[in-house]
N, C-alpha and C positions, 0 to 999 in steps of 0.2 A: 462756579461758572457764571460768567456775567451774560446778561441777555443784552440784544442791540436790534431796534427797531428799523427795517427796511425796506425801500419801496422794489419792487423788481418788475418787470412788466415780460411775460410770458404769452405764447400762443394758450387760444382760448380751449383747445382742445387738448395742448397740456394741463391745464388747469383742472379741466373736465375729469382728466384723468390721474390728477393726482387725488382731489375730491373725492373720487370713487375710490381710490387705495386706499386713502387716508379713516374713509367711511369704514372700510372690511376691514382694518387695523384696528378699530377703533380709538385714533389718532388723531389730533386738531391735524387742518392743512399746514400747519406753522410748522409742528414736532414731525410731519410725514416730509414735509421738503427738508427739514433740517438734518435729517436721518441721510436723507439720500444727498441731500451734499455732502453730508460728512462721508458718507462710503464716497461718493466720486471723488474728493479730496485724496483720499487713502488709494484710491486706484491711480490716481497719477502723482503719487508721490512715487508710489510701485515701480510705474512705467518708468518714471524719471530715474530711480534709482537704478533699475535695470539697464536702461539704456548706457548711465554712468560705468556700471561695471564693464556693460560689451563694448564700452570704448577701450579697454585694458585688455580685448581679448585680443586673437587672434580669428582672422574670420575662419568659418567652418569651413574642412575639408569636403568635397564633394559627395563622400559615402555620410559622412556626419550628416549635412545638410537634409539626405534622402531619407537619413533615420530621424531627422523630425519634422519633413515632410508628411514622413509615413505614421508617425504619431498623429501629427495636429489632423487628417486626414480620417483618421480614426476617430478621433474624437471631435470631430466636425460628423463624421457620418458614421456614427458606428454601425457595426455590419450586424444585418439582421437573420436571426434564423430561416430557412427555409418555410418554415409552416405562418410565420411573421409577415413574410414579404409575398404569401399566396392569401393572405385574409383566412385564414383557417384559425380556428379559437383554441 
């Protein structure tokens, strides 16, 4: 793998904060941004290819659509116990 030197110019509070990742990683700031580009890379290669296939789909039926409504819903908020949601240990 070939390396290639770069200028980028970033907000000072991202910086702050990747410095600090990079520090509890114990990672240069160079190998902690290069990391996380390459994951956001891989995430929108994802989206894109996703997106690719749902143009070949047919859009969801309306009970479809509710069942992953009712997923993502769940897994945006997943539902807490009783003794959880009163502060009880």
């Amino acid at each position: 793998m070939s390396l290639e030197r770069v200028t980028i110019t970033i907000p000072s509070d991202i910086l702050d904060a990747a410095k600090a990742a990079s520090e509890r990683e114990g990672l240069s700031v160079s190998a902690w941004l290069s990391r996380a580009a390459e994951r956001a890379a891989k995430i929108e290669a994802g989206l894109a290819a996703a997106e690719e296939a749902m143009a070949h789909l047919d859009p969801p039926t309306p009970e479809e659509q509710a069942w992953v409504d009712a997923v993502m819903d769940d897994a945006i908020h997943p539902a807490r116990s009783d003794d959880c949601s009163r502060g009880a240990a």
